[in-house]
C-alpha positions as CSV (number, residue, x, y, z in Angstrom):
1,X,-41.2,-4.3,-7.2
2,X,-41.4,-0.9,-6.2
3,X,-38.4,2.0,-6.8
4,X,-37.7,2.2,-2.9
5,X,-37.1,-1.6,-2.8
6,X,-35.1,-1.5,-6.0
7,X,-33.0,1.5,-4.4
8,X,-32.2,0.0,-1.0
9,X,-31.0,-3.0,-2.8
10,X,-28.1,-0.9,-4.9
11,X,-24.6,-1.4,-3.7
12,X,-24.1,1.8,-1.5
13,X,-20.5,3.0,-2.9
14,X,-17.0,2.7,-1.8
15,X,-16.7,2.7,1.9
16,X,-14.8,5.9,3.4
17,X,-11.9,5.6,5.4
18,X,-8.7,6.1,3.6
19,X,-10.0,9.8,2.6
20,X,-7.9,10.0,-0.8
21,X,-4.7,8.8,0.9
22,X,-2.3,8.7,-2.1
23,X,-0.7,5.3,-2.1
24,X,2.2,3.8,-3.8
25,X,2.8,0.1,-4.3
26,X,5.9,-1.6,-4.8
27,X,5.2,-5.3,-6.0
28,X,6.4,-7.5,-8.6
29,X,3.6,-10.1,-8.9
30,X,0.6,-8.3,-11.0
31,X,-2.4,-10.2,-9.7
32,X,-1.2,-9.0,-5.6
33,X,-0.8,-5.7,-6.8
34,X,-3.8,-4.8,-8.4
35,X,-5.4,-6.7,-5.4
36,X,-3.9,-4.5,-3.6
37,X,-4.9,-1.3,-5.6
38,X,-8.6,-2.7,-5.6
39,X,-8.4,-2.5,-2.0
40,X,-7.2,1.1,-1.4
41,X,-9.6,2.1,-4.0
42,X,-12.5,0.8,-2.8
43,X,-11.9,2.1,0.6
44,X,-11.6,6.0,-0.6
45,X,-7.6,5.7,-1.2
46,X,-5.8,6.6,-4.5
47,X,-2.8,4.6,-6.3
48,X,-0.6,6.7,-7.6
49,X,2.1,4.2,-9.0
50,X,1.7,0.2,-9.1
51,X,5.4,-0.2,-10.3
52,X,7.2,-3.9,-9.7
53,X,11.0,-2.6,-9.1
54,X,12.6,-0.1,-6.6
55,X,14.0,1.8,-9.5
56,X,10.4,2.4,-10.7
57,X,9.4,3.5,-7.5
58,X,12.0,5.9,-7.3
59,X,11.7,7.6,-9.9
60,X,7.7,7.8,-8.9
61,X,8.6,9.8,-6.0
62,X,9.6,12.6,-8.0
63,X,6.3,12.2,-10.1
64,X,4.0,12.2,-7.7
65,X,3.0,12.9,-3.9
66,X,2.9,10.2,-2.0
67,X,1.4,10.1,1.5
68,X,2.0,6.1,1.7
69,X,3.5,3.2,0.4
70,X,3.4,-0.2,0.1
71,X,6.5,-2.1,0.2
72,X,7.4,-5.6,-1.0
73,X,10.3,-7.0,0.9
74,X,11.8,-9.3,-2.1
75,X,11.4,-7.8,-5.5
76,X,12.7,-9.7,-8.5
77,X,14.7,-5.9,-9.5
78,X,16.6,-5.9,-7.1
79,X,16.7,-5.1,-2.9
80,X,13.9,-2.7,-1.5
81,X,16.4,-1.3,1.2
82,X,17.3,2.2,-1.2
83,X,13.6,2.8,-1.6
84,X,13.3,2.3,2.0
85,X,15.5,4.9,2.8
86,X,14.4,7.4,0.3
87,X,11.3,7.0,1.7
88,X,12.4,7.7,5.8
89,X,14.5,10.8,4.6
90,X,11.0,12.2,2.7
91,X,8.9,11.3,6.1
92,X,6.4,9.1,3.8
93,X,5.3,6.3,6.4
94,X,5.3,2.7,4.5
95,X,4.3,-0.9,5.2
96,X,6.3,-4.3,4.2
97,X,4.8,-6.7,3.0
98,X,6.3,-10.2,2.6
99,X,5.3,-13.9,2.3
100,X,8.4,-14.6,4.7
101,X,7.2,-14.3,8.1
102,X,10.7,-13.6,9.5
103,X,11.4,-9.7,9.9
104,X,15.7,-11.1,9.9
105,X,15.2,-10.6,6.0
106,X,15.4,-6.7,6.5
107,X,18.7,-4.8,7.7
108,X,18.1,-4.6,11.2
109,X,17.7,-0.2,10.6
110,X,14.2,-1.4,8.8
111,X,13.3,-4.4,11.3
112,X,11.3,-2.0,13.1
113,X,9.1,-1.1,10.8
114,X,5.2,-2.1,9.9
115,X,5.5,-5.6,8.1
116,X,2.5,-7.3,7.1
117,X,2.6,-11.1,5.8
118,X,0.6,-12.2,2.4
119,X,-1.7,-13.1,2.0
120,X,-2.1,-9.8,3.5
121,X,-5.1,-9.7,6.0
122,X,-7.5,-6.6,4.3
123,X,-8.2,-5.2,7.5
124,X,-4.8,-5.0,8.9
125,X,-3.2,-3.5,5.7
126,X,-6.2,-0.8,5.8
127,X,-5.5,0.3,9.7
128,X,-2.0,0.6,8.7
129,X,-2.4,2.7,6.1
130,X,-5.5,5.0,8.2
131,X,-2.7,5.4,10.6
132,X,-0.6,7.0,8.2
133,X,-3.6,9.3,7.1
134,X,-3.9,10.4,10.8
135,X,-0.3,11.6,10.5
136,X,-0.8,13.3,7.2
């Protein structure tokens, strides 16, 4: 086998797309997050936080910039509605993400908006979040 065939056979790198978007995810099952994170990174994004209560995430807006997040509706610490807010009076855009397909599980201020149900679809959750990087 020749170099050029061994070459055009190598995996070509992480796709672009999310262009370094710094993303915070709110969930409190492990194996979706980190799914999640593998997702963002592999598509050009950075994680800034993977934390699994609003409290956490909180106090990660303070430590870092955030130009999106990742919201999941029912987290075992407690209701996601605070961090919500926080985020709408800082401008950073987020996403729901739930496995109940019902938006009448959020207070009907956050009903409006983006909510995407697990398993989330890859594609979906990464035109969400290059919508937010257009409004960066």
């Amino acid at each position: 086998m020749n170099t050029r065939d061994s070459q055009s056979r190598k995996s070509p790198g992480p796709p672009a797309g999310l262009n370094g978007l710094r993303v915070l995810i709110v969930e409190d099952t492990f194996v979706v997050a980190d799914s999640l994170r593998t997702l963002i990174a592999a598509y050009g994004g950075t994680v800034v936080a993977m934390v699994p209560s609003a409290a956490e995430a909180l106090a990660s807006l303070d430590a870092h910039e955030i130009d999106a997040a990742i919201l999941d509706i029912h987290l075992k610490g407690g209701a996601v509605d605070p961090l919500a807010d926080a985020l709408l009076a800082r401008g950073v855009p987020f996403v729901f993400v739930t496995g109940y397909g019902d938006a009448s599980v959020l207070p009907e201020r956050l009903r409006g908006m983006p909510r995407l149900d697990k398993p989330v679809e890859p594609d979906l959750l990464l035109a969400t979040l290059k919508r937010f990087l257009d409004r960066r």
